[in-house]
Every structure is written in structure tokens, then in C-alpha cells.
N, CA, C and O atoms as CSV, one atom per row, in Angstrom:
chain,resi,resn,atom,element,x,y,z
A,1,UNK,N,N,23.844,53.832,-33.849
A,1,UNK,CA,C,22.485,53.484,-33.672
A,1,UNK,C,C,22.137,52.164,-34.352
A,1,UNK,O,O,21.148,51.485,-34.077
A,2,UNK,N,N,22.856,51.939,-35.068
A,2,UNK,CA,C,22.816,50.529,-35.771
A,2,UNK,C,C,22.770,49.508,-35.082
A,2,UNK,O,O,21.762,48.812,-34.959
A,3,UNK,N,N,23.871,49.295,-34.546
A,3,UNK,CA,C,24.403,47.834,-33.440
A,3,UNK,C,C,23.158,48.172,-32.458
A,3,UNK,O,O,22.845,47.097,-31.948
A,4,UNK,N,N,22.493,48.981,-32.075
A,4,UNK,CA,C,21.383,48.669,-31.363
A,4,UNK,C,C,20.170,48.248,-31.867
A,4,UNK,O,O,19.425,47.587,-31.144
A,5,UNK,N,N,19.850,48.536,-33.028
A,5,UNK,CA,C,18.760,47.769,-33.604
A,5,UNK,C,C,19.033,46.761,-34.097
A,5,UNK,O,O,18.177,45.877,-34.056
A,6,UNK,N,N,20.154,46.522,-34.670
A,6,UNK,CA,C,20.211,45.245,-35.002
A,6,UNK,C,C,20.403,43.965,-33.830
A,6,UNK,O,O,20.410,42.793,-34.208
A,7,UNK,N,N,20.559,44.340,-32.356
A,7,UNK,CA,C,20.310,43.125,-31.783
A,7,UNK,C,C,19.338,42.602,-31.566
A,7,UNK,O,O,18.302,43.262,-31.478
A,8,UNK,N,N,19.347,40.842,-31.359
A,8,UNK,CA,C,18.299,40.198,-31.603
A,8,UNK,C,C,17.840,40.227,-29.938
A,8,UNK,O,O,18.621,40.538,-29.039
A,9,UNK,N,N,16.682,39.910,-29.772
A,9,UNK,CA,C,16.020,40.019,-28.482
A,9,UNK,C,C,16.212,38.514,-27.876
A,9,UNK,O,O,16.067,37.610,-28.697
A,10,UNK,N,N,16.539,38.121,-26.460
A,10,UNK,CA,C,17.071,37.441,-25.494
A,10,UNK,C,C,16.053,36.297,-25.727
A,10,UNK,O,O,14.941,36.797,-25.558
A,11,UNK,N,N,15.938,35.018,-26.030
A,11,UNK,CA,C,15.158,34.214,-26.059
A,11,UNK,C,C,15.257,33.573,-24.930
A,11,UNK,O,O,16.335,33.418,-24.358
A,12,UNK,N,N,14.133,33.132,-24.490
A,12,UNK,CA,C,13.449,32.690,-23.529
A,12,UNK,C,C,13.503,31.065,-23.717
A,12,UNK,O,O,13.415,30.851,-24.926
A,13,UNK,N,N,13.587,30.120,-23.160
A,13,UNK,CA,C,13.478,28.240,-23.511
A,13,UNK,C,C,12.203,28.319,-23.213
A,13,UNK,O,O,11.894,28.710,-22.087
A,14,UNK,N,N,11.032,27.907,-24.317
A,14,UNK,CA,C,9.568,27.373,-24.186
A,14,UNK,C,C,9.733,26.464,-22.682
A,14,UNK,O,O,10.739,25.898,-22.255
A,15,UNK,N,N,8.459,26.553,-22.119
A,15,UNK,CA,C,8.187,25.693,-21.312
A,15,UNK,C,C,6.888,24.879,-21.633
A,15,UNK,O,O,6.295,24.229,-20.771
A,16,UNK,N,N,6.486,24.967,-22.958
A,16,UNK,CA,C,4.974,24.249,-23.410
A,16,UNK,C,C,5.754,22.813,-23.183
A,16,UNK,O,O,5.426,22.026,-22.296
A,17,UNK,N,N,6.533,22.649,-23.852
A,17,UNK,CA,C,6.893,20.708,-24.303
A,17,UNK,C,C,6.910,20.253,-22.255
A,17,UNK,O,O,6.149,19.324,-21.981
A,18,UNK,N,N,7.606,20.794,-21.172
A,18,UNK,CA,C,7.458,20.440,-20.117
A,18,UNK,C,C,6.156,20.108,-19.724
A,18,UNK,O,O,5.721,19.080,-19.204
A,19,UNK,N,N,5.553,21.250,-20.092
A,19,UNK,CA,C,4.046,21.266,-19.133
A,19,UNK,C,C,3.209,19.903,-20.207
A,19,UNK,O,O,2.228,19.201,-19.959
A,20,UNK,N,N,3.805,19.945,-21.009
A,20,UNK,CA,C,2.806,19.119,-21.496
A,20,UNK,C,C,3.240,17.629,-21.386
A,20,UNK,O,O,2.534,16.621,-21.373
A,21,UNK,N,N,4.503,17.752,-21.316
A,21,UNK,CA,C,4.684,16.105,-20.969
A,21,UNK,C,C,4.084,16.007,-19.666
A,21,UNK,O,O,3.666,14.851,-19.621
A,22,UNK,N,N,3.821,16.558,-18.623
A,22,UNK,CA,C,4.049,16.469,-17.453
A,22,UNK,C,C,2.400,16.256,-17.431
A,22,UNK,O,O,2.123,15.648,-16.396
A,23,UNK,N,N,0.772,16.649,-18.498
A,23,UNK,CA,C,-0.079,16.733,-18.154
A,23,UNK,C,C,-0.182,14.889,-19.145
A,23,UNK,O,O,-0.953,13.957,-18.917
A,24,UNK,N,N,0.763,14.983,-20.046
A,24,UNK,CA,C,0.859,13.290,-20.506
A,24,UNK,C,C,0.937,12.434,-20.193
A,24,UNK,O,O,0.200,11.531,-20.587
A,25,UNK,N,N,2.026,12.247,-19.175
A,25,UNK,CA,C,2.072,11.538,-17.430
A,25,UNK,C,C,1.180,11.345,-16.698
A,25,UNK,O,O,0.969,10.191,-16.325
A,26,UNK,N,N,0.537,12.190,-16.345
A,26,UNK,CA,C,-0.421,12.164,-15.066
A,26,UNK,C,C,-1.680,11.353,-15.644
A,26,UNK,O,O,-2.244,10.386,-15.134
A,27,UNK,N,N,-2.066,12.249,-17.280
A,27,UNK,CA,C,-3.157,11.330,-17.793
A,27,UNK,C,C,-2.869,9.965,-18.043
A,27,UNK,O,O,-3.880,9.264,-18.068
A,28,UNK,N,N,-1.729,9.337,-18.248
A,28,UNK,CA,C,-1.146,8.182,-18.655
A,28,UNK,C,C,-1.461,7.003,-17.286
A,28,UNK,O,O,-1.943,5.874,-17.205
A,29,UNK,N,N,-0.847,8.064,-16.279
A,29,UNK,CA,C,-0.814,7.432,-14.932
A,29,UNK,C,C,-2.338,6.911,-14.672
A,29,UNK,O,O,-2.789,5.767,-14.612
A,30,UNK,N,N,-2.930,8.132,-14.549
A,30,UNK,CA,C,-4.677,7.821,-14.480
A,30,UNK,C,C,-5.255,6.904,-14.986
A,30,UNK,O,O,-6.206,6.270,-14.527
A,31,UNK,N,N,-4.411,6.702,-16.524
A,31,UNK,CA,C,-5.774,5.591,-17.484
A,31,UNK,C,C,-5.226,4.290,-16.674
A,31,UNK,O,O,-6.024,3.517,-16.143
A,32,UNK,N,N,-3.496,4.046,-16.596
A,32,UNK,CA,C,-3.084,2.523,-16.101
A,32,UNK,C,C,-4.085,2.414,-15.321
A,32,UNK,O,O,-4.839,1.452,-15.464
A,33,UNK,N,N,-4.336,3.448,-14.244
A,33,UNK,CA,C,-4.528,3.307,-12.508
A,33,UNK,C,C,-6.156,2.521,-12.484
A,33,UNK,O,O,-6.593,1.737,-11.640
A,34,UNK,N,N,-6.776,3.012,-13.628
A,34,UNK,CA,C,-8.041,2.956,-14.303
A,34,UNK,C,C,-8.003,1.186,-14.810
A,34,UNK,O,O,-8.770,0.327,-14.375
A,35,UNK,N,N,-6.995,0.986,-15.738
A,35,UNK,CA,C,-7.412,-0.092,-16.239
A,35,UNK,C,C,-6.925,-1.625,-15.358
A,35,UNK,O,O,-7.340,-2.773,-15.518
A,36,UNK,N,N,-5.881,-1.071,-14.394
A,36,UNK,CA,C,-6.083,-2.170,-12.761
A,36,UNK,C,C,-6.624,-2.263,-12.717
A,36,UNK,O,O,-7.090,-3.383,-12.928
A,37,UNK,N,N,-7.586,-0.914,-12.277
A,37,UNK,CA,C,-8.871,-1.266,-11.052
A,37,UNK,C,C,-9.927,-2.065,-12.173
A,37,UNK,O,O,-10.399,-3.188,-12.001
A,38,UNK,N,N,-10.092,-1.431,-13.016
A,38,UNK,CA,C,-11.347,-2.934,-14.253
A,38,UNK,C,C,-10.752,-3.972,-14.193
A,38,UNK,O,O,-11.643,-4.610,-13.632
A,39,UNK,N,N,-9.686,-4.918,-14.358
A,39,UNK,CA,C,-8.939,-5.454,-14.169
A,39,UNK,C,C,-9.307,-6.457,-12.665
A,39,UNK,O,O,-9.563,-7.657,-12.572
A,40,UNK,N,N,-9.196,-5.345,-11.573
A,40,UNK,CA,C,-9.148,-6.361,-10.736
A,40,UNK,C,C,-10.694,-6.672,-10.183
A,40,UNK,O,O,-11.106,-7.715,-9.677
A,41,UNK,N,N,-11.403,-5.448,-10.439
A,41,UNK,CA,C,-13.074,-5.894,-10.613
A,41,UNK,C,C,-13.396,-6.812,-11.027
A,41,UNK,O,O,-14.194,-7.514,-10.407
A,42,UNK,N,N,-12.678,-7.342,-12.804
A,42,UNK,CA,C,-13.094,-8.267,-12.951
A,42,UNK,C,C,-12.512,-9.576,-12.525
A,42,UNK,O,O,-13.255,-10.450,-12.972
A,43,UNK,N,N,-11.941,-9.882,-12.143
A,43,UNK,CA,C,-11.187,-10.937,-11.774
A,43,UNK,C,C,-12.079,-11.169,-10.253
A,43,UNK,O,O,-12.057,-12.332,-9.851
A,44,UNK,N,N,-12.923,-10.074,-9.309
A,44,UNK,CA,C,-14.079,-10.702,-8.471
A,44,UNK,C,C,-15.004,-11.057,-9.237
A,44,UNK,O,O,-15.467,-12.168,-8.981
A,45,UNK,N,N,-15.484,-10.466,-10.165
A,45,UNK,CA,C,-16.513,-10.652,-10.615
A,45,UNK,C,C,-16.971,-12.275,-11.011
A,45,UNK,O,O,-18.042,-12.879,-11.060
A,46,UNK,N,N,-15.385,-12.650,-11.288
A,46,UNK,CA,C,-15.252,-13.865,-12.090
A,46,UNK,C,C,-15.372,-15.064,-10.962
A,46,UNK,O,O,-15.927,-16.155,-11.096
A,47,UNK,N,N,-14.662,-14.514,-9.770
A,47,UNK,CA,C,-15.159,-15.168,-8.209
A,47,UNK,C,C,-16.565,-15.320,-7.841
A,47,UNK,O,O,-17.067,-16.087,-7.020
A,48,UNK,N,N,-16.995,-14.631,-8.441
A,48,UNK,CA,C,-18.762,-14.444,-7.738
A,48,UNK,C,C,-19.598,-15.474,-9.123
A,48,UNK,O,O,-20.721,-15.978,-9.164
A,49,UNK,N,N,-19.086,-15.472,-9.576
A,49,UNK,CA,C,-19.461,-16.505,-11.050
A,49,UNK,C,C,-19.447,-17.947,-10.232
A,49,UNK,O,O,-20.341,-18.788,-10.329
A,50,UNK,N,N,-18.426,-18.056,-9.521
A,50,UNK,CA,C,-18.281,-19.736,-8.958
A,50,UNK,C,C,-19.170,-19.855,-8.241
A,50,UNK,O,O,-19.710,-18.800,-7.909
A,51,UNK,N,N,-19.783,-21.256,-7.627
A,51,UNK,CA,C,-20.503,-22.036,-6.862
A,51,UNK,C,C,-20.218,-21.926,-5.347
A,51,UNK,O,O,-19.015,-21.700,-5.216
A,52,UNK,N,N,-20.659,-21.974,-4.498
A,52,UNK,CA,C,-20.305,-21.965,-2.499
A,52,UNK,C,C,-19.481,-23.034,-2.806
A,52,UNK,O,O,-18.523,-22.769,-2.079
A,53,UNK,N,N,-19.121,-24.300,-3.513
A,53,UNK,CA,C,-18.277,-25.259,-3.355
A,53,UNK,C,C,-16.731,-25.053,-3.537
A,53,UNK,O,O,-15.731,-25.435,-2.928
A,54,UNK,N,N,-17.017,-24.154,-4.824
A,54,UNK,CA,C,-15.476,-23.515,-5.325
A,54,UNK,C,C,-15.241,-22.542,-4.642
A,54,UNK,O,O,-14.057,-22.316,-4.891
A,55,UNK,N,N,-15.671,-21.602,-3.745
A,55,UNK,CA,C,-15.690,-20.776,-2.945
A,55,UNK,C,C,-14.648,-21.231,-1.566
A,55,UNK,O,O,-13.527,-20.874,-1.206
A,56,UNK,N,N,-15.639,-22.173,-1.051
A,56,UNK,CA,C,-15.038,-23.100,-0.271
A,56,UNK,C,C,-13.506,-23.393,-0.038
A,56,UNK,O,O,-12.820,-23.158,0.957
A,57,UNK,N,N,-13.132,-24.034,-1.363
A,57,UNK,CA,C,-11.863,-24.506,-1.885
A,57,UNK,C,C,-10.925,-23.725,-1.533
A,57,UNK,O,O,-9.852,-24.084,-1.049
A,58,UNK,N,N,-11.344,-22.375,-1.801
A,58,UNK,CA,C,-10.384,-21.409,-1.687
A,58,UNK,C,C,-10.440,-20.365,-0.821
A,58,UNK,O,O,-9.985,-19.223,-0.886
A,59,UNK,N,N,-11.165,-21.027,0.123
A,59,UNK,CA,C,-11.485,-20.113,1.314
A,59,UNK,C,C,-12.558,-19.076,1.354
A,59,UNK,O,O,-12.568,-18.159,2.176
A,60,UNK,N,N,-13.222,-19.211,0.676
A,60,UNK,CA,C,-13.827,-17.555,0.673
A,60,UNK,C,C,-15.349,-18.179,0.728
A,60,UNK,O,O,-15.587,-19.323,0.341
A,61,UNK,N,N,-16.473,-17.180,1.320
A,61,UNK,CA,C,-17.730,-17.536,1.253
A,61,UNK,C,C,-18.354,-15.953,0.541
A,61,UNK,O,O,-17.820,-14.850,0.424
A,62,UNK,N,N,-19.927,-16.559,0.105
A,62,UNK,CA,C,-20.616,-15.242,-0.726
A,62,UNK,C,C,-20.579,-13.998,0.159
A,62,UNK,O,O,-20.785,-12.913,-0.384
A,63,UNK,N,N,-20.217,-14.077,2.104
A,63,UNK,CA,C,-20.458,-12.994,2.241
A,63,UNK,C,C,-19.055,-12.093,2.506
A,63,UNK,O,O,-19.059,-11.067,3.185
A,64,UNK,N,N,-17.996,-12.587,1.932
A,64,UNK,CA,C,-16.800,-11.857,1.666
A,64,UNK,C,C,-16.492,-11.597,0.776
A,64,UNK,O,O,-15.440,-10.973,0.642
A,65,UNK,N,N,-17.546,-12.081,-0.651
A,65,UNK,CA,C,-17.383,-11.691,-1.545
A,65,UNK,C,C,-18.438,-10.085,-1.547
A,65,UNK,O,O,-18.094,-9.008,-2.035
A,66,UNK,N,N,-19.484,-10.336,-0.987
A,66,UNK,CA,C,-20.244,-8.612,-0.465
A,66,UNK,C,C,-19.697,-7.984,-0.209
A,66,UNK,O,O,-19.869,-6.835,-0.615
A,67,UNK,N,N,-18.376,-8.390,0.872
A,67,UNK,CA,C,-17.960,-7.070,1.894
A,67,UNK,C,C,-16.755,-6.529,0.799
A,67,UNK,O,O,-16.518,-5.323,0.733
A,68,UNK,N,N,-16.057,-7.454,-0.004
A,68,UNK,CA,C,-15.202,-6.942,-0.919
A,68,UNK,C,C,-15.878,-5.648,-2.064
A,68,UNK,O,O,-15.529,-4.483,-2.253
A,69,UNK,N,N,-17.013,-6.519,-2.691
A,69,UNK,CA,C,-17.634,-5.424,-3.343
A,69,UNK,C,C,-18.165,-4.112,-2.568
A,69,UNK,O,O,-18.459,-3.201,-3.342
A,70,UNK,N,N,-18.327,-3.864,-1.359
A,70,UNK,CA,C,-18.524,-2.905,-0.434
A,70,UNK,C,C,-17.783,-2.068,-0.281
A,70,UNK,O,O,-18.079,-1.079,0.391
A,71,UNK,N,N,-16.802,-2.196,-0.763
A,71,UNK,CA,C,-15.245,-1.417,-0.652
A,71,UNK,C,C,-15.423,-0.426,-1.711
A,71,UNK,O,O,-15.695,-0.802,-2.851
A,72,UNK,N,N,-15.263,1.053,-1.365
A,72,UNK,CA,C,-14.936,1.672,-2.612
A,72,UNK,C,C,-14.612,1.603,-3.760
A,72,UNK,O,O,-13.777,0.700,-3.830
A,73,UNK,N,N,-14.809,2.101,-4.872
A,73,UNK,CA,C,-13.953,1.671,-6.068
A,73,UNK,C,C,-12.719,1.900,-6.307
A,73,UNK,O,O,-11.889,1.129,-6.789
A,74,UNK,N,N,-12.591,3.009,-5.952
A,74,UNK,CA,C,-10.821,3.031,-6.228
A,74,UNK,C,C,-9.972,2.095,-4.475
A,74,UNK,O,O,-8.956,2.506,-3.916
A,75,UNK,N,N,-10.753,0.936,-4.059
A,75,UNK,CA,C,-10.214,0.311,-3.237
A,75,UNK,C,C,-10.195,-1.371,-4.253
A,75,UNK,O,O,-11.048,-1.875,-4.984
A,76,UNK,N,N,-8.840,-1.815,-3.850
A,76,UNK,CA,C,-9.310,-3.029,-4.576
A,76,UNK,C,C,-10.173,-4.176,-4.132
A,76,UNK,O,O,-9.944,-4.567,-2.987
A,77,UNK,N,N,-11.031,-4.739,-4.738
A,77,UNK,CA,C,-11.646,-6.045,-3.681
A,77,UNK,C,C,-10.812,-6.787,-3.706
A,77,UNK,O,O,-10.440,-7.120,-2.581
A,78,UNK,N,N,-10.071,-7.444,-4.879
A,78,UNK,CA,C,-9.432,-8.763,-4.565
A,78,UNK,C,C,-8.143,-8.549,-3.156
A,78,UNK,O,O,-7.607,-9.550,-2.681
A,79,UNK,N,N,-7.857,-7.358,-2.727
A,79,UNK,CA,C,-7.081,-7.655,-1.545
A,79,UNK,C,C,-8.390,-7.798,-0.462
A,79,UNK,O,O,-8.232,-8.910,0.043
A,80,UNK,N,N,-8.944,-7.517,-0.197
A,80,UNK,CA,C,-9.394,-7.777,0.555
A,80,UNK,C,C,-10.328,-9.695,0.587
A,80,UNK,O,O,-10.785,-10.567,1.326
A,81,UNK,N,N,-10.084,-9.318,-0.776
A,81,UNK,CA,C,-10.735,-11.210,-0.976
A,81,UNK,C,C,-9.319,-12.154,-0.173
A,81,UNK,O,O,-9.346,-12.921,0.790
A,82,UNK,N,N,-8.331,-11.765,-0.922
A,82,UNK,CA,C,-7.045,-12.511,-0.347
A,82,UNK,C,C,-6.552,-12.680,0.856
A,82,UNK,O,O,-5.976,-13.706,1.219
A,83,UNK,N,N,-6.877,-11.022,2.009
A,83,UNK,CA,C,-6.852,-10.738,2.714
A,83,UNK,C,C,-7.267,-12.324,4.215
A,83,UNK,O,O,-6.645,-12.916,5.097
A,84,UNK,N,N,-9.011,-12.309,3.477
A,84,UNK,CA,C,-9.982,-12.768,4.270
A,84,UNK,C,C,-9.469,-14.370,4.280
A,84,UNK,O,O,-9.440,-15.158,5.226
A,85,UNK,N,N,-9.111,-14.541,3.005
A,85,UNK,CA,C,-8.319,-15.999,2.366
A,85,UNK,C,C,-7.532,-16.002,3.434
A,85,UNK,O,O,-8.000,-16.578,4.416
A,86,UNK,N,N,-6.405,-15.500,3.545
A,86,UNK,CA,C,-5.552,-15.826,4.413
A,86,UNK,C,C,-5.464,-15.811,5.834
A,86,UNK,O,O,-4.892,-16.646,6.534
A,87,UNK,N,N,-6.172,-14.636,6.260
A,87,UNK,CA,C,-6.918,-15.031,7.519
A,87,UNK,C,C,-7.531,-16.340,8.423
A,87,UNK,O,O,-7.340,-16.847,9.529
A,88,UNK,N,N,-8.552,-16.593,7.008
A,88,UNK,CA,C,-9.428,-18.200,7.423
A,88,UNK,C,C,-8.069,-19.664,7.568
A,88,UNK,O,O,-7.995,-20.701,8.226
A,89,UNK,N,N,-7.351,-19.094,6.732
A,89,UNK,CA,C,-6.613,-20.054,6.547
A,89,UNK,C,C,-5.351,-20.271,7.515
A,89,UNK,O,O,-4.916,-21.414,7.650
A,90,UNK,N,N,-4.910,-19.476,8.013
A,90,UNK,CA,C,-4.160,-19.013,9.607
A,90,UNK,C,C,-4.940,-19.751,10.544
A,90,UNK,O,O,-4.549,-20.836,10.975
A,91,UNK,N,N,-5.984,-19.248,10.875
A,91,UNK,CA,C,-6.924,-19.659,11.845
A,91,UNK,C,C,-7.993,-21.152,12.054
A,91,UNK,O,O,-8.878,-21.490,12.839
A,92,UNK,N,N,-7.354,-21.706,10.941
A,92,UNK,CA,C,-8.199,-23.031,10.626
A,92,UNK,C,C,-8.032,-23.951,11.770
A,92,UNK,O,O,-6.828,-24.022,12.015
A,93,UNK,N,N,-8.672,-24.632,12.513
A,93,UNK,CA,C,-8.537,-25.678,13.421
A,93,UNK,C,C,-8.335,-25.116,14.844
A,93,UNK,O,O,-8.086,-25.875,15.781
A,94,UNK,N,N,-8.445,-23.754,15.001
A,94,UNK,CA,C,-8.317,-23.407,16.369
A,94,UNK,C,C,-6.536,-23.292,16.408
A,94,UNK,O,O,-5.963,-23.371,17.495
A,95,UNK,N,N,-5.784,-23.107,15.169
A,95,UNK,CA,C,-4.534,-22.640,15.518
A,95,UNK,C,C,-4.026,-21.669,14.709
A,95,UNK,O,O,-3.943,-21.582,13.484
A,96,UNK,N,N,-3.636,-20.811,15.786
A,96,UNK,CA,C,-3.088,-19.086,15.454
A,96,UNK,C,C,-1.929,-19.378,15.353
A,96,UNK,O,O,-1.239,-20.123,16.049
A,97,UNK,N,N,-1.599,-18.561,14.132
A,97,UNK,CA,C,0.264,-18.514,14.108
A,97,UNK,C,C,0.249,-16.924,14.310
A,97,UNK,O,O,-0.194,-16.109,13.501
A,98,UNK,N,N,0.806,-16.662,15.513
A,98,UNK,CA,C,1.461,-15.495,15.963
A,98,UNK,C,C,2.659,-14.942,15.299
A,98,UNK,O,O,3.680,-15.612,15.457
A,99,UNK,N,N,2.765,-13.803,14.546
A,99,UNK,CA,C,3.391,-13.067,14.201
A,99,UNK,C,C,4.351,-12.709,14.865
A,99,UNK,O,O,4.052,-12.343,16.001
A,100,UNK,N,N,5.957,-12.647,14.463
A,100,UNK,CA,C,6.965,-11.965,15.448
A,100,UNK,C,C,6.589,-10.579,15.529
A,100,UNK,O,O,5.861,-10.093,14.663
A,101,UNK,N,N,7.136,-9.727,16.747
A,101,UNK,CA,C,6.359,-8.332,16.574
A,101,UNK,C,C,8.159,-8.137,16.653
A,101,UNK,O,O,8.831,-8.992,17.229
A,102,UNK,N,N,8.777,-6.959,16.026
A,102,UNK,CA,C,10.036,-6.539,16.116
A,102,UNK,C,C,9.846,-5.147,17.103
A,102,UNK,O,O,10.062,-4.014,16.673
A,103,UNK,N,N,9.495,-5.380,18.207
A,103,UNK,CA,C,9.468,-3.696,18.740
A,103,UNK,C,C,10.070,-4.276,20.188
A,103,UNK,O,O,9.768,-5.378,20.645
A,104,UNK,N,N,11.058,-3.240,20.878
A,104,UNK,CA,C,11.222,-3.376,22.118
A,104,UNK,C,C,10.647,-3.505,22.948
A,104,UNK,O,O,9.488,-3.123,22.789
A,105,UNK,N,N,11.079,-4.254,24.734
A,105,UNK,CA,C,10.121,-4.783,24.971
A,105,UNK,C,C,10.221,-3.755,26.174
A,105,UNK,O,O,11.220,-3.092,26.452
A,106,UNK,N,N,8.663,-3.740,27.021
A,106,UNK,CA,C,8.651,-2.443,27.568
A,106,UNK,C,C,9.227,-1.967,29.350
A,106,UNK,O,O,9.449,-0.947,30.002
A,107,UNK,N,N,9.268,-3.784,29.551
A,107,UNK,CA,C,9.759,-4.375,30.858
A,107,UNK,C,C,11.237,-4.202,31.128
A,107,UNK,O,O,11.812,-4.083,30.046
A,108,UNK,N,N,11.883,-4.156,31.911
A,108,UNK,CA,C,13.333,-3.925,32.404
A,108,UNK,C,C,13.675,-5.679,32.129
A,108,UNK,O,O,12.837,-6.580,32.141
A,109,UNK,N,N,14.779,-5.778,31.950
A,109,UNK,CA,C,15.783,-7.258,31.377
A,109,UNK,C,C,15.928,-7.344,33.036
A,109,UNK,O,O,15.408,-8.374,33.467
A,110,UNK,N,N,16.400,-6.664,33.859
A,110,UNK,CA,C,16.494,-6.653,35.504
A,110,UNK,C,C,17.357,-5.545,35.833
A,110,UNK,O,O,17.610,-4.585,35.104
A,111,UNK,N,N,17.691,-5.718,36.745
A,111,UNK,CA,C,18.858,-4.594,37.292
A,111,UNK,C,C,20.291,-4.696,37.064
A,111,UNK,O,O,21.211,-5.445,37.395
A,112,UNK,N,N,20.074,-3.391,36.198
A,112,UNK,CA,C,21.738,-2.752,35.672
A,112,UNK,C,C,22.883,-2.831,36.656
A,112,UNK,O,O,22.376,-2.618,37.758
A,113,UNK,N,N,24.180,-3.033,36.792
A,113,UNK,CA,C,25.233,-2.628,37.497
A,113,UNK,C,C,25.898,-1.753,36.721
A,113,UNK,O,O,26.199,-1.858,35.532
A,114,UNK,N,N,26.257,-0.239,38.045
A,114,UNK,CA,C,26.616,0.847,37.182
A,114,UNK,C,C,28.252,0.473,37.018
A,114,UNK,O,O,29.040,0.092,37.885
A,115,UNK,N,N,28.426,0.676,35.853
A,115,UNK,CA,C,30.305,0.219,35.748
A,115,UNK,C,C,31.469,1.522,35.579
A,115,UNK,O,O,32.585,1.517,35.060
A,116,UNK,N,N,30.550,2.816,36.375
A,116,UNK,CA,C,31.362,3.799,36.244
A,116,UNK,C,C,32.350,3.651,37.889
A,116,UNK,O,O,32.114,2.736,38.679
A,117,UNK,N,N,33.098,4.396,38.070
A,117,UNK,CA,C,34.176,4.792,39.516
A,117,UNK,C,C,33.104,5.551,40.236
A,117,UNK,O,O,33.219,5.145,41.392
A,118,UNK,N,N,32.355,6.220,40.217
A,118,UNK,CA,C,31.667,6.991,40.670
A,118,UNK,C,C,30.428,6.597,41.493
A,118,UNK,O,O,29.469,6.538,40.723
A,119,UNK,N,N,30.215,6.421,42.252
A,119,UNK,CA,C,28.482,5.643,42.156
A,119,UNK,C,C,27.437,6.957,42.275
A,119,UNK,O,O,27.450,8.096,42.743
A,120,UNK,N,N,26.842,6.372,41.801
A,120,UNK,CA,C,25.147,7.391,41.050
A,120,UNK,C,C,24.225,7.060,42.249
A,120,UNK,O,O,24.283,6.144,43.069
A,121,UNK,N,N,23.304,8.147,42.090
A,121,UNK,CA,C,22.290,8.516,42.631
A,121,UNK,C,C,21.360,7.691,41.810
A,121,UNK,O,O,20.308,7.830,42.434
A,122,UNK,N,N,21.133,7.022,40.931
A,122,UNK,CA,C,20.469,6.614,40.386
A,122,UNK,C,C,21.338,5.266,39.346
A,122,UNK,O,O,22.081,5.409,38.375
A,123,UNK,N,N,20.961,4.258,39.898
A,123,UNK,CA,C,21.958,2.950,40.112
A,123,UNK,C,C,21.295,2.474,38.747
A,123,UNK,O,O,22.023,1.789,38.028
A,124,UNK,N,N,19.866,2.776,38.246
A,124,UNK,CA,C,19.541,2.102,37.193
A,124,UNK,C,C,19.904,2.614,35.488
A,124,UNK,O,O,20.079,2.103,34.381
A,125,UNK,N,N,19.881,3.695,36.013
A,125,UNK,CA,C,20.431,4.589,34.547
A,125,UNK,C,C,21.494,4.596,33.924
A,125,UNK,O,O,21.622,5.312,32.931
């Protein structure tokens, strides 16, 4: 009856230190995610400080600086400031630079020759 009381009971590995790194992370993640977005607020803010002249310069007018601030908060404005930047600036003088599109094209190249011994019922396939 001895050797049975004297065994020690099956320990278990804590899972506190996991859960808690894991709620350390997420809050960690949150504050960075937090101190971008002030971050990039201010850096419009600091845009909207300039004159229509300096605006100008760099493409942008007061009412893209509205539509940026219009954007949600957890959306950034300055992409969309950069966005509009680069846009105006593509399009300056009445010339578009067209983008390559990488997708197949939907038209036939022309007519296949079938190179089997056999000939098909269907010459294009």
C-alpha cells in the first residue's frame, strides 16, 4: 500500500506562459498597427499645412487632400494621397501609359493543324 501512496501525481505542462505570450503579441501587434496609422495621419496632416502652390508641385490639390481624409481611419490617407499623385502624373498632357496586362488573350492565334494520323471531327481542338 505504500508504493501507491507514495506516487507523485502526473503533471500536466502549464499552458498560462503560451496563452499569454500569445495575448502579448496581438496587443503588441495592435499598438505598432496603432502607432502607423498616427504616423501616417500625421504626415497628411503636415500636407494640408502647405499652400495650393506646394500642393501643386507635388501633384496633389485641397480636394484630394478631403477625399484622403474621408477614408476611414484604419484606411491610410497617404496611399491614397500617392495614389492620386501618381495618377495625375501618368495622365499629364493627354498621355496614358498603358499598363502590360499579363492575361491570355481571348481570340484564337488562327487555325490549328491537327498533327495526329487520325483526322478529328473537330479539326480545332
Amino acid at each position: 500500500m505504500s508504493a501507491i501512496s507514495s506516487a507523485q501525481p502526473i503533471q500536466r505542462p502549464r499552458r498560462e506562459p503560451a496563452v499569454v505570450r500569445t495575448v502579448f503579441a496581438v496587443a503588441l501587434h495592435g499598438m505598432r498597427k496603432l502607432a502607423r496609422l498616427l504616423k501616417h495621419r500625421r504626415n497628411a496632416r503636415m500636407l494640408a499645412g502647405m499652400d495650393d502652390r506646394m500642393l501643386a508641385d507635388i501633384g496633389l490639390t485641397r480636394s484630394d487632400l478631403r477625399d484622403a481624409y474621408a477614408q476611414p481611419l484604419w484606411r491610410d490617407p497617404t496611399d491614397v494621397l500617392a495614389g492620386r499623385a501618381r495618377d495625375k502624373r501618368l495622365n499629364r498632357r493627354g498621355r496614358v501609359d498603358v499598363l502590360p496586362v499579363d492575361a491570355p488573350s481571348i481570340a484564337p492565334d488562327g487555325p490549328r493543324i491537327a498533327t495526329t494520323a487520325s483526322p478529328s471531327p473537330w479539326p480545332y481542338l
